[in-house]
N, C-alpha and C positions, 0 to 999 in steps of 0.2 A: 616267929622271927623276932630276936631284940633288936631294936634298934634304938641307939642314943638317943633323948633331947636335945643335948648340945652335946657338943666336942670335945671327945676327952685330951688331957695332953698325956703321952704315955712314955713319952723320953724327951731329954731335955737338947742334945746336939749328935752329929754321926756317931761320936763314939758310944752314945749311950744306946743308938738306935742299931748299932752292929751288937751290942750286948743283948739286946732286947732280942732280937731276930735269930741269934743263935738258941737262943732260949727256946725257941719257937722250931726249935730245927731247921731253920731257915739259910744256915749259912756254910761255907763250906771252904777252909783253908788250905790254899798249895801253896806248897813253899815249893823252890829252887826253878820254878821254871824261868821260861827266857823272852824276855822282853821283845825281841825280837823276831820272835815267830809262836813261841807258844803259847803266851796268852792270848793273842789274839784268836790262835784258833781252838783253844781251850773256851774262849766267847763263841766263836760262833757258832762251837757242836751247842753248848747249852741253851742257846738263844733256838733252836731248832727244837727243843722237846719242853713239854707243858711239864710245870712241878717243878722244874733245876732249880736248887738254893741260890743263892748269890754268892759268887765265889771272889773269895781275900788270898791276893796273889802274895804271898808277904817272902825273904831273902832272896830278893831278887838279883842272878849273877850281875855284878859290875855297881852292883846300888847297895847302899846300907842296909845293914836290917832294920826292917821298921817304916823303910821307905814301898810303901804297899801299893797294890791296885786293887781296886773291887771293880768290878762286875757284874754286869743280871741283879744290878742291885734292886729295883723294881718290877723284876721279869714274874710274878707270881701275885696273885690276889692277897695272902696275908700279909705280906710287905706293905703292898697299896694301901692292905685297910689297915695298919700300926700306922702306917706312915699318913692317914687323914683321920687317924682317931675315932675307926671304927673298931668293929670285934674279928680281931684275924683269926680268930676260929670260926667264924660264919664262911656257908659256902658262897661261891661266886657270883651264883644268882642272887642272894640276901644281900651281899653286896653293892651288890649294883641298885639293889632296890632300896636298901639304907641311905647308896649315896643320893638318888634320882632325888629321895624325902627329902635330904636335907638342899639339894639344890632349890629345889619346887618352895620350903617353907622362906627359901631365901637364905643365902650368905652375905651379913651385913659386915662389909670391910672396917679392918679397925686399924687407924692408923701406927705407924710404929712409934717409940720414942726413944731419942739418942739418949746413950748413958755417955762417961765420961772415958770408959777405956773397958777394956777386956779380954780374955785368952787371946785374942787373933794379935796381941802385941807383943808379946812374949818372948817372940824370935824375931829381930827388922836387919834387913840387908838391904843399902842402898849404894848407889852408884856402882863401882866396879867390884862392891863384891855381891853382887847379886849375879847366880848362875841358872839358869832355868833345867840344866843338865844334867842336877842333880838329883832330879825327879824321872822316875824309869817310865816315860810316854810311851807306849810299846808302840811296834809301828804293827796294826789291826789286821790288816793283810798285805799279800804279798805284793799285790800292782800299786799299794798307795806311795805317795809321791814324798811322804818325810811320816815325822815320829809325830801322832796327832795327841796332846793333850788335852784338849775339851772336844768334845760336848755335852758329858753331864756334868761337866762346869756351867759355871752362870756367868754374865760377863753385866754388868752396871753400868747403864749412860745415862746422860742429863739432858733431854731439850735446852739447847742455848736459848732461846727465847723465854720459855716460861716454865723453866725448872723441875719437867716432868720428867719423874725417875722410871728406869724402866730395866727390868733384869729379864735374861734371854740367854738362851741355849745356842749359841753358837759354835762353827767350826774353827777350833784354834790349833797351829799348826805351830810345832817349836823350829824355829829358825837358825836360833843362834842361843849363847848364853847370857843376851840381852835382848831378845827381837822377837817375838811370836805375831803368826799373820792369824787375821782376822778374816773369817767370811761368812759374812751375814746375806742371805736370801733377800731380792727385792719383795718389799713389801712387808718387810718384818719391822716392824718400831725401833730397833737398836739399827736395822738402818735406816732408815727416817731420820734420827739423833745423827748420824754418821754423817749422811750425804750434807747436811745442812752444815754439820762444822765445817765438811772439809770445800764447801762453796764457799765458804767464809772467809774462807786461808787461814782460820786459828788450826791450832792443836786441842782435838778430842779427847777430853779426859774421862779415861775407862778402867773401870776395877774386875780382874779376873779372877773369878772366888772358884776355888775347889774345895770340897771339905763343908762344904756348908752345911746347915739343918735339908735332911731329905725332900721336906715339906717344900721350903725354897726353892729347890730344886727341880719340883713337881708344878710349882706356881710358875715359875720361869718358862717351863715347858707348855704351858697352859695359854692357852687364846683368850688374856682378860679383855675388859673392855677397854678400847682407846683412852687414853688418858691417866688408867686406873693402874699404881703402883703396885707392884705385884708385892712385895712386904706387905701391904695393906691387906690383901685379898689373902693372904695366906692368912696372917692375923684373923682375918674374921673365919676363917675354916679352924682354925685352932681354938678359938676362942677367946684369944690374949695379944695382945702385941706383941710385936717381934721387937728385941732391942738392939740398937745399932748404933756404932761411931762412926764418928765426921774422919774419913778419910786425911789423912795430915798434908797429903800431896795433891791426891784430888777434890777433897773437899765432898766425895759422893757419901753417904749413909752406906755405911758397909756392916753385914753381921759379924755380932763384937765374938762367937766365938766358933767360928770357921776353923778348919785346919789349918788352910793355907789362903794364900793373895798376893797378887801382885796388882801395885800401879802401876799403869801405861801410861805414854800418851802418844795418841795415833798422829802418825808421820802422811804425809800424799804420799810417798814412796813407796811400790808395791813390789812384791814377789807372786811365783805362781806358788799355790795354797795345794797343788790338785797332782793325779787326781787322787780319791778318797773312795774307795768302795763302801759306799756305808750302807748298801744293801746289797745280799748275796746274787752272786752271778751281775753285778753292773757296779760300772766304774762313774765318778761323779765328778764334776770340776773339771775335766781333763782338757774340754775344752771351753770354759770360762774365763775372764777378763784376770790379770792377777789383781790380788788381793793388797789391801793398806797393809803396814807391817808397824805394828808400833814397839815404843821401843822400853824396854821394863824400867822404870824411873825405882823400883823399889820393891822388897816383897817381906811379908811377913808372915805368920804361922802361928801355933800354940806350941808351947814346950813339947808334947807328944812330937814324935815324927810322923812327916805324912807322905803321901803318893798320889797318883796321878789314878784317875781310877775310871771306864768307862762302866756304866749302866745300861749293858743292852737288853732287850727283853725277850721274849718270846711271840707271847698273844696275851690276851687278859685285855682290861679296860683301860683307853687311853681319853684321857680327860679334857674335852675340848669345850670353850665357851661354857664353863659351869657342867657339861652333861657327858655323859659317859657313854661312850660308843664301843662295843664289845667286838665290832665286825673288823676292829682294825687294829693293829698292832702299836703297842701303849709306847706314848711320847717321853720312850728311857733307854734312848741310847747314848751313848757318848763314854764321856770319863770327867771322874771328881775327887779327888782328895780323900784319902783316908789317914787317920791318926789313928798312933801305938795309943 
């Protein structure tokens, strides 16, 4: 079995990592299906059988071309290991044991560092011409309660007290062409940042990234340690920092080349978010509190066009606290941003 020393980098952002993975036969493109019922269930049969590529929903009716979804994007072990800079031609088992190595030798977190601008600024729409509508959210199944765009998005908040940054996989629900609701699980750190602003009476300033590096994505998903910035923690599994701009609205460290983003800022006023079947045969939210709704202050993109894209999985390895646990189905579901 090989296994790395250190961490290879083998693509540099989504696009180059959906290049990378078709290479690999990994990927698997439908065009014309329907946002409203067939992708989603296009997800669920493949999230049911071991091996399914990751599938790129791209002319999608009512949406432009180019305005895409992916899916299953980490539903398979050679994903996982492209996407932590192992060898995705190793089998499942090698994997797991490459990765347990490089937990066990230690992952030393490396801070990121702000550059001064980058693709994620390309395209900015703010005040009333920012539409969230434009992006084909499919609605996943058939009892859920609206059109959900994240959660293999990542959503970026600050500790108001001491400026601890935290990226998280939450459920984001399109509300309006300015308004997406937010619902974070008690006990999760992005609500911990949540509950404290909104005791405060300020307004919560939050960045919703779709389109991000996989990697981020995977770190987001991931149970770091309290405190610990998940850029950071990624960086040290890559081996390099991750680079990042000063948000112009929220002032958060956002990655400089993401597909897509939007600034929020979270309002007390709630809508109901639910409910959400986000596991087969059970509905979720349906009877939960509603949810804050914040309201889009701005959104911007790279030149490519992108989409709303969930990443649900199958089985394989879901990465929890640094270790890998094979017996449970891997923390990649939701949706994220793709670029042409």
């Amino acid at each position: 079995m090989a296994v790395a020393e250190r961490p290879t980098r083998t693509f540099r952002d989504l696009r180059d990592w959906l290049k990378r993975i078709d290479e690999l036969g990994e990927l698997r493109v439908v065009r014309g299906a329907r946002s409203e019922d067939e992708i989603g269930m296009a997800t669920e049969l493949a999230g049911r059988v071991h091996g399914t590529p990751a599938l790129l929903f791209d002319e999608i009716p009512g949406y432009k071309k180019g305005f895409r979804v992916l899916s299953n994007s980490l539903g398979w072990f050679p994903r996982l290991a492209l996407t932590l800079g192992l060898d995705p031609k190793e089998s499942p088992e090698n994997l797991v044991k490459a990765w347990q190595k490089r937990v066990s030798d230690g992952i030393k977190p490396i801070p990121s560092i702000e550059v001064k601008d980058g693709p994620i600024f390309e395209n900015v729409k703010r005040g009333a011409d920012v539409d969230m509508t434009i992006f084909p959210a499919p609605k996943w199944h058939e009892d859920d309660g609206g059109r959900y765009i994240g959660t293999g998005s990542f959503d970026i908040t600050r500790d108001k007290d001491n400026g601890w940054v935290n990226l998280g996989c939450y459920r984001v629900m399109v509300h309006g062409k300015d308004k997406l609701g937010f619902y974070i699980s008690p006990g999760k750190h992005g609500r911990m940042h949540r509950d404290a602003w909104i005791a405060s009476g300020e307004k919560m300033p939050i960045a919703f990234v779709a389109g991000g590096d996989p990697l981020l994505f995977l770190a987001a998903a991931t149970e770091v340690q309290f405190g610990l910035t998940e850029y950071d923690w990624a960086g040290g599994v890559r081996g390099e920092p991750f680079r990042v701009v000063k948000g112009p609205v929220t002032g958060l460290p956002l990655p400089r080349s993401s597909s897509a983003r939007r600034r929020t800022s979270l309002r007390t006023s709630s809508r109901s978010t639910g409910p959400s079947c986000a596991r087969r045969s059970s509905a979720s939210s349906s009877r939960r509190p509603a949810c804050p709704v914040s309201r889009v202050c701005g959104a911007t993109r790279s030149a490519a066009r992108a989409c709303s894209t969930p990443s649900r999985s199958s089985s394989g390895t879901r990465v929890t606290r640094g270790r890998p646990v094979t017996s449970r189905r891997p923390c990649t579901r939701g949706h994220t941003l793709a670029a042409t």
